[in-house]
VOSE-191120 format. One record per atom (N, C-alpha, C, CB): residue in one letter; x, y, z. Coordinates in steps of 0.001 Angstrom, whole numbers, plus 500000, padded with zeros to 6 digits. Atoms other than C-alpha are relative to their C-alpha. Glycine has a CB too. Layout:
aXYZ...
//
This chain:
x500857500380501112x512640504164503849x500789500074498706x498753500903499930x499851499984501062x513598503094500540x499637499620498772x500528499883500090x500582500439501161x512328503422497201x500396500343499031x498976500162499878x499312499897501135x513632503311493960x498849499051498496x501730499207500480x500557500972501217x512405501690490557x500880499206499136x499282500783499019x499178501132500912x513571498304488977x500009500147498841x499619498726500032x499755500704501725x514391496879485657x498820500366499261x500106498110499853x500931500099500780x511904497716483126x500536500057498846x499090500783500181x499574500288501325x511811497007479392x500341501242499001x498931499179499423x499767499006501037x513138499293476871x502263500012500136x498823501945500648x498275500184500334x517122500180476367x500355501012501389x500740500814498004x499413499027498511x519369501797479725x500940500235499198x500484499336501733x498636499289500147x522020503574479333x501202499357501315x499635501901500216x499138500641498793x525215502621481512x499635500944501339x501851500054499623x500429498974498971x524167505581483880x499275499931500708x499684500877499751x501089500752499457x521047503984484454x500313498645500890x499175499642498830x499760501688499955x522075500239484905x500712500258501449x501184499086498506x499194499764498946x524535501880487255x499045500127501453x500853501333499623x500725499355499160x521961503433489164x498905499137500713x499491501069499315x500983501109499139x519475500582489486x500653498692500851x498982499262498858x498823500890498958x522612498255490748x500251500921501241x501735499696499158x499702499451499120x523418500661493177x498755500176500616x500735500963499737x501565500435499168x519319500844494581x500391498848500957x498584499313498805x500118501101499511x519560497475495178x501182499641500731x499659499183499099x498883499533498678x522458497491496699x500179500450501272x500538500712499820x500036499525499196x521530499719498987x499374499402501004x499759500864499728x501355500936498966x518185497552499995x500584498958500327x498464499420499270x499771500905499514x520341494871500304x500723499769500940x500170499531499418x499142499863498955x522827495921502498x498936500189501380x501067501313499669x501329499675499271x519687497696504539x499751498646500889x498637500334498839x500546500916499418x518533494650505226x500912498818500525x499077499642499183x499596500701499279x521048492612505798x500728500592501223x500584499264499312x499275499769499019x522680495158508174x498727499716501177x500780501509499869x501138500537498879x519480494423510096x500069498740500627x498689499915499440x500263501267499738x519513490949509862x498816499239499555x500045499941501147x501378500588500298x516636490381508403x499781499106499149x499198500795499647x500135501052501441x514892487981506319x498564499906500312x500970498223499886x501286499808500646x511743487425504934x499134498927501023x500028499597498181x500646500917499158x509019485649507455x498434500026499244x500089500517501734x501383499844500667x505639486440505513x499589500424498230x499432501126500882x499712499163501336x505066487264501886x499056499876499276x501124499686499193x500792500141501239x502348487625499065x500086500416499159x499134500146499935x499390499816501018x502925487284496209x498756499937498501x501215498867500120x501003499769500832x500366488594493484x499911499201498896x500013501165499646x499986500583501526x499636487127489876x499113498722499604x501490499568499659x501069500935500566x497372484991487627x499882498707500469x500140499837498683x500042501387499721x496374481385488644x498838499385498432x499236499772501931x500933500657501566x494853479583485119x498824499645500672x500688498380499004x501156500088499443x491191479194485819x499369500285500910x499824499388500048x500362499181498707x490607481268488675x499640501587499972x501198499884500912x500239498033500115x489272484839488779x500424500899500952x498483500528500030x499324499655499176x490575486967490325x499747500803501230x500658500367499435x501203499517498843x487815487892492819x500026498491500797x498061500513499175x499880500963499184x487990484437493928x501433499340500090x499029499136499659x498568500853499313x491783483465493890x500073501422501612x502144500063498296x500049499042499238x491494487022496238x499748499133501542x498862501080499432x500461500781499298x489204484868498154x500578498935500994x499443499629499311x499499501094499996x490812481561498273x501428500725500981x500139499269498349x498886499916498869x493838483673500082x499955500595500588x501021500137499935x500232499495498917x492231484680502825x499393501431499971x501108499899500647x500566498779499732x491033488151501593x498441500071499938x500576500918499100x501266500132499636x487447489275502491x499787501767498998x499693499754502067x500438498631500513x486590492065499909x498552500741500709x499748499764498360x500890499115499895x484310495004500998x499505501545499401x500166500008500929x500512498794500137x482444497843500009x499754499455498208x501144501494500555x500160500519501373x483203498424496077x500958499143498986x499769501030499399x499054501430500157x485794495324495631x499142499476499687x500789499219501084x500801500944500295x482924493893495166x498981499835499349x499765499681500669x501047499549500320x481103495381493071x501065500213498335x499228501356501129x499470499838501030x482859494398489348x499408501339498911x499919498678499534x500318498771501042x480786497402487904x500485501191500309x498610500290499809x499169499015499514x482679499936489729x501310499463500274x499455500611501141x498476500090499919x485629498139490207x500777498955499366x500362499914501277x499397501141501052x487693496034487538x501239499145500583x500583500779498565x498346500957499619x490577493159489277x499616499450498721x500313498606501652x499449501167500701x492327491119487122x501453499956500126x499632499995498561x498957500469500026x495713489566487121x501020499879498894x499741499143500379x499475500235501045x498736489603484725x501054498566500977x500735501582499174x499266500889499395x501678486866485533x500445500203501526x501039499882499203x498490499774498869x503311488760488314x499263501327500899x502013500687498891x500651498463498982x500614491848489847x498581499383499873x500146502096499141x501318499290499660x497194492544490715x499651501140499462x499888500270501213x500267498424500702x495643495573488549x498644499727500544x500195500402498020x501034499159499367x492915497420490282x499459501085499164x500514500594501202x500502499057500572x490801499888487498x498849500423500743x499787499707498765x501229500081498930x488052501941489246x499527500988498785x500118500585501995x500924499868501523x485752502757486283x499240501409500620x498588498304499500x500981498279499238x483561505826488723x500707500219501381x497773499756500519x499562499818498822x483899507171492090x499798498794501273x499395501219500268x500217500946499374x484439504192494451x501037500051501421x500118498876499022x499151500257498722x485534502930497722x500501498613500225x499214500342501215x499597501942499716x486873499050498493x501528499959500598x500071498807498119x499048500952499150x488672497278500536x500109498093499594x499314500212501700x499624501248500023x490430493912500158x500881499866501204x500616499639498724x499131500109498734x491347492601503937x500358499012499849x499561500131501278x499737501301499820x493655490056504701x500511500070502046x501432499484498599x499704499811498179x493756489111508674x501251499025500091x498447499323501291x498497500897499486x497432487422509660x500672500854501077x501309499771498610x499422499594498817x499290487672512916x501528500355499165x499944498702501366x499122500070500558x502748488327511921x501086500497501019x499791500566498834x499161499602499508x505153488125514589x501498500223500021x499726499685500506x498648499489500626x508367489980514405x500292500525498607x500833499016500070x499905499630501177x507647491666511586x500252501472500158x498873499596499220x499541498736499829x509856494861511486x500029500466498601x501323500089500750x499964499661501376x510216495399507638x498448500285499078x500812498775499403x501020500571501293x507300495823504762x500855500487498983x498251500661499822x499406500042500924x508689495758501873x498737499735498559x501128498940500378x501029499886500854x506263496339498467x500284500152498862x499261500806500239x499687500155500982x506237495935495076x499021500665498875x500224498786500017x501105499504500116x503859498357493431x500054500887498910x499598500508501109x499876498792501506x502830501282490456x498572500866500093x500017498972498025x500516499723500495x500315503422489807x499655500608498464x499965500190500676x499921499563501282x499258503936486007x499018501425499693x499589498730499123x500855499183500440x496439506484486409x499602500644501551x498825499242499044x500721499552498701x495851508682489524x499186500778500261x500552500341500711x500615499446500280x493034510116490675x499871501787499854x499477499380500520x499099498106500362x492913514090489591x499594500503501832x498601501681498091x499976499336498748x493472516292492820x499789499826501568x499393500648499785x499706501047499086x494111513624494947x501037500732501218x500739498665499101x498399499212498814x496291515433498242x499364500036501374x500647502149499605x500439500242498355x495762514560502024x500566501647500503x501092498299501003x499265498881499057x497626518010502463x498972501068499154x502111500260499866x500791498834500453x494646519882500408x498639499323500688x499999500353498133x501614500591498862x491683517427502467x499282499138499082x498583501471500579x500962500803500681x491140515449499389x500562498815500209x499717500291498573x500076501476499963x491612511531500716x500379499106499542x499339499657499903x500612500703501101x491940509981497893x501240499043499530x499403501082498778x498597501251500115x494285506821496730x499675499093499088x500367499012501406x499911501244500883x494623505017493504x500317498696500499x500912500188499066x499791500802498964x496194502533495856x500684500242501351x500528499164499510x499236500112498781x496951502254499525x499746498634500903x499658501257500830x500114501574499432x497808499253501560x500419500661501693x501479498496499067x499948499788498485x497069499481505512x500914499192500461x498766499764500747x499331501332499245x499448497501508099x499278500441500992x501735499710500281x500400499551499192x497418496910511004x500837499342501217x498691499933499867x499269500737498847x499061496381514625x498841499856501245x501480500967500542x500880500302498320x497542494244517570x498830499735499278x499746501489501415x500708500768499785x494228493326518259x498482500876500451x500729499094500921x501316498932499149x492398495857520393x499475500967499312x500442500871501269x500512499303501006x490045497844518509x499840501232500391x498915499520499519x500321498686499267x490002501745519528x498689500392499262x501259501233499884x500893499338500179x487383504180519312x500333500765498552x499793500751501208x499582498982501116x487417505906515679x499656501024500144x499672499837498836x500403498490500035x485909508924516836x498647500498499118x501267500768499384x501368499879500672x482892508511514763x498684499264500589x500181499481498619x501364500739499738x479181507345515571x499794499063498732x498647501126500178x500178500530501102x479014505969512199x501723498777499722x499667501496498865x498550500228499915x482631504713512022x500507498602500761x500582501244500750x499872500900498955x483566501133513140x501287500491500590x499986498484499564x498512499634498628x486336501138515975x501234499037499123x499595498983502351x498935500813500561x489753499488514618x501468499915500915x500273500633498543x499023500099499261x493664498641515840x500313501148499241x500837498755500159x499193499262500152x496176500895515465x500531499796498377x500889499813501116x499913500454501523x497112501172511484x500889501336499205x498171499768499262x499317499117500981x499515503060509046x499464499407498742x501666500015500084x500230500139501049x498250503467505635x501113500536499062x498865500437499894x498822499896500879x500864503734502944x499393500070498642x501044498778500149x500438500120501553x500321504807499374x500822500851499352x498490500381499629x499317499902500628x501520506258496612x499300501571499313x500231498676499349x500873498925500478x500622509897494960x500968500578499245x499292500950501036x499190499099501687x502126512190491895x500888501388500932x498126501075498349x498863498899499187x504724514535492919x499670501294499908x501495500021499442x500393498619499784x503452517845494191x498753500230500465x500106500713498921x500849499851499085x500725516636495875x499934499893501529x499364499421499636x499651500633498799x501535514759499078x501664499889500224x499304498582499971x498653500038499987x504888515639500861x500571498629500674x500461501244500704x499956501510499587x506698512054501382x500672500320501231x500820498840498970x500168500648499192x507057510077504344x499046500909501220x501309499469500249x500756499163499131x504924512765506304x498486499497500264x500004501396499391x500995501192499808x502549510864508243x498432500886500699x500867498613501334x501431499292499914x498769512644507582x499466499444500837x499101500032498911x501437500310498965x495826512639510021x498695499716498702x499483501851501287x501311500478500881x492717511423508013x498703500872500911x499762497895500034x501120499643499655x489118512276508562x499068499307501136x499492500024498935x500618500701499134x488507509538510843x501145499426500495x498943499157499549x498910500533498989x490812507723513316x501385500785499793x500268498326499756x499254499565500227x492459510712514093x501379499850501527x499310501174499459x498880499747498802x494199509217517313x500683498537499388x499336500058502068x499700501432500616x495016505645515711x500325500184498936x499040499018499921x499649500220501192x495482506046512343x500880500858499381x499048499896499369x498759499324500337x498543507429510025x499936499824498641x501310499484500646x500059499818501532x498581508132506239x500986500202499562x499300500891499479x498700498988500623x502034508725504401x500082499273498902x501606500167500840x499700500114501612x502918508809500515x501234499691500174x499805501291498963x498512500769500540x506156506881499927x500672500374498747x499803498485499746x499521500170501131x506710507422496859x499131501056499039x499951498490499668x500395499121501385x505834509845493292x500675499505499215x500212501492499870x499178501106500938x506650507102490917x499089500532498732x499851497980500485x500731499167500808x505551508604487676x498998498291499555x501148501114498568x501301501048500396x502282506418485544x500940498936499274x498556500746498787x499858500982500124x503283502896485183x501087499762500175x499609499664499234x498835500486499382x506357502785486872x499786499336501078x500843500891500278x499891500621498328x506830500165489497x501323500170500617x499736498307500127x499084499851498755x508776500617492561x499749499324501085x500071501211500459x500157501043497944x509889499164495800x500120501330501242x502195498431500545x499997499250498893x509148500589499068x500884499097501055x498481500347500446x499414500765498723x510787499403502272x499967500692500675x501168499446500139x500046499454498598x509845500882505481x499982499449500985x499220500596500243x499503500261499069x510858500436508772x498550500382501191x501455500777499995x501244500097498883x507474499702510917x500457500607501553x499530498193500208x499715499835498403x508623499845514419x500574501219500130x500974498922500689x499682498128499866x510096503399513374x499120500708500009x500702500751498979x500727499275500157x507312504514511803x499139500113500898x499664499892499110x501091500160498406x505000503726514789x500211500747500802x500035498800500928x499453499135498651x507189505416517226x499682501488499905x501701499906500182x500110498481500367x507309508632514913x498348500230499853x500911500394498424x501167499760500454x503385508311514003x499377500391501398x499374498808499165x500868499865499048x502212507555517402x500688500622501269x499380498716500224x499556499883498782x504573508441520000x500344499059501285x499311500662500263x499799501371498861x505134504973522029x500551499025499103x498452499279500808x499393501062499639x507627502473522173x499222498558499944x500428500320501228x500500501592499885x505272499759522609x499380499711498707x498833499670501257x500540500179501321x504425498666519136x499462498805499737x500877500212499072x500748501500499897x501919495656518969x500418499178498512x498000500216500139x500257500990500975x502282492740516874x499200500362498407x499161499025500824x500953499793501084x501283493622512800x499209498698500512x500646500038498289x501268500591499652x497840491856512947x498871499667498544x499321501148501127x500217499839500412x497088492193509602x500310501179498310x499586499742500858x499335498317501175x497043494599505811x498341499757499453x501979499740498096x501130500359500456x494306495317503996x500365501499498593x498468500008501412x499490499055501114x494308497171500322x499275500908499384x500430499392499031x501052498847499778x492262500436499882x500260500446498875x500075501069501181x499889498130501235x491217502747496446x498586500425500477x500003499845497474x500519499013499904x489294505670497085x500300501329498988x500199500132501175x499421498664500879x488723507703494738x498143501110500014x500752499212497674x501272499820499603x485264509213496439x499998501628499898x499666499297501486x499767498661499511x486590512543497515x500336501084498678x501291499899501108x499120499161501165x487718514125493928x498985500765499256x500892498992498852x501436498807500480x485164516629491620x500314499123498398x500373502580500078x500592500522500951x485934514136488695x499202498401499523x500836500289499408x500813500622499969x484830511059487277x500167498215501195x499848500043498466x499603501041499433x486551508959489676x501193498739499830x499061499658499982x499061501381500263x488926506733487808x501383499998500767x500404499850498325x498062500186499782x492440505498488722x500117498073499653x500755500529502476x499700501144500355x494130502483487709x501611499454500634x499836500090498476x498729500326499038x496950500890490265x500312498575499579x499676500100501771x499942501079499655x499137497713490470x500476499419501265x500454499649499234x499320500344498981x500315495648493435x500612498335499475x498962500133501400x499042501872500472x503283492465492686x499932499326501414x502310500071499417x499407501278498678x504328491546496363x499606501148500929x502127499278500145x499460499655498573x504019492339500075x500529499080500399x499176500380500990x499397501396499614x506403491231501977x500607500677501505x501391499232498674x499558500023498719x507119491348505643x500990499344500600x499233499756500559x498522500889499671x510885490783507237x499907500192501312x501606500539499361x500481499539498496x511781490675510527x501487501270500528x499894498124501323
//
């Protein structure tokens, strides 16, 4: 896994400049010692006359819960991201369903500006200014709940403030605790964006224990900020996913 933070505006020092050439560097070698290259990709940002509940739409995503509900939850678009504000305590989902075969890479382009307070899967509080699921396969397991629909196999990936969630350590959740996998990538401080790049077909092996790793099948993009004792807010962005092989 690698994550680092790009170019942003203001003055570097040579120490810096050095440092963000050498990142990229690294991801690029990464990937090409793989072989990889890019087979799937979305790519966030404004479309002139379109909102951004329905360009959402228009590409295949199916918002649920409070995605859909602009009084608890604020999208809008700048040139180049997706910003997500969650005004109270909310839940939503934005799914997108795609097969995506041979997809060994995700690769993400992402920030949080505001997270929610006492947010930590390793203290039982849930909770995610943003997280983006990858789901694999087809077959839907049992979640272990009566209430609870059944789903595929799925790693959730997000992002949390440093000293809450220890990274790449892949949490059990409250529900799909034989299927599902939670890990923080990253403690990118407020309004820094960063790239992630993780290695799926690893993480699967280490999450679940098997070799056989189905076909991604899907992502879908989750804030929760339900679980916390304040008023709920957080404010995230997302630029790109992008799936290599």
């Amino acid at each position: 896994m690698i994550s680092f933070p790009p170019f942003s505006a203001g003055t570097f020092t040579v120490q810096v400049l050095i440092g963000v050439i050498y990142s990229w560097l690294i991801i690029n070698i990464a990937v090409a010692d793989a072989g990889a290259s890019v087979i799937y990709q979305l790519e966030f940002g404004s479309e002139k006359g379109v909102s951004t509940r329905s360009w959402l739409e228009n590409n295949s995503f199916i918002l649920k819960h409070d995605a859909s509900d602009s009084d608890k939850m604020h999208l809008s678009q700048s040139t180049d991201a997706l910003h997500i504000k969650v005004k109270e305590a909310s839940f939503g989902l934005m799914i997108h369903e795609q097969d995506v075969p041979n997809a060994n890479y995700i690769r993400l382009h992402w920030g949080v500006s505001d997270y929610p307070e006492g947010a930590s899967y390793e203290h039982g509080v849930d909770d995610e200014a943003i997280l983006v699921y990858v789901f694999f396969g087809h077959e839907k397991l049992p979640s272990g709940e009566l209430f609870v629909p059944d789903s595929p196999y799925f790693i959730g990936l997000f992002l949390c403030q440093d000293g809450s969630d220890t990274l790449d350590k892949a949490y059990v959740g409250h529900h799909f605790k034989k299927t599902g996998r939670y890990i923080c990538v990253d403690h990118p401080r407020p309004n820094e964006t960063v790239i992630t790049e993780l290695d799926l077909r690893e993480v699967f092996r280490k999450s679940f224990g098997s070799d056989n790793v189905p076909t991604v099948s899907g992502i879908s993009i989750e804030v929760d900020t339900t679980h916390n004792e304040n008023d709920g807010i957080a404010i995230a962005f997302l630029k790109q996913i992008i799936f290599l092989n």
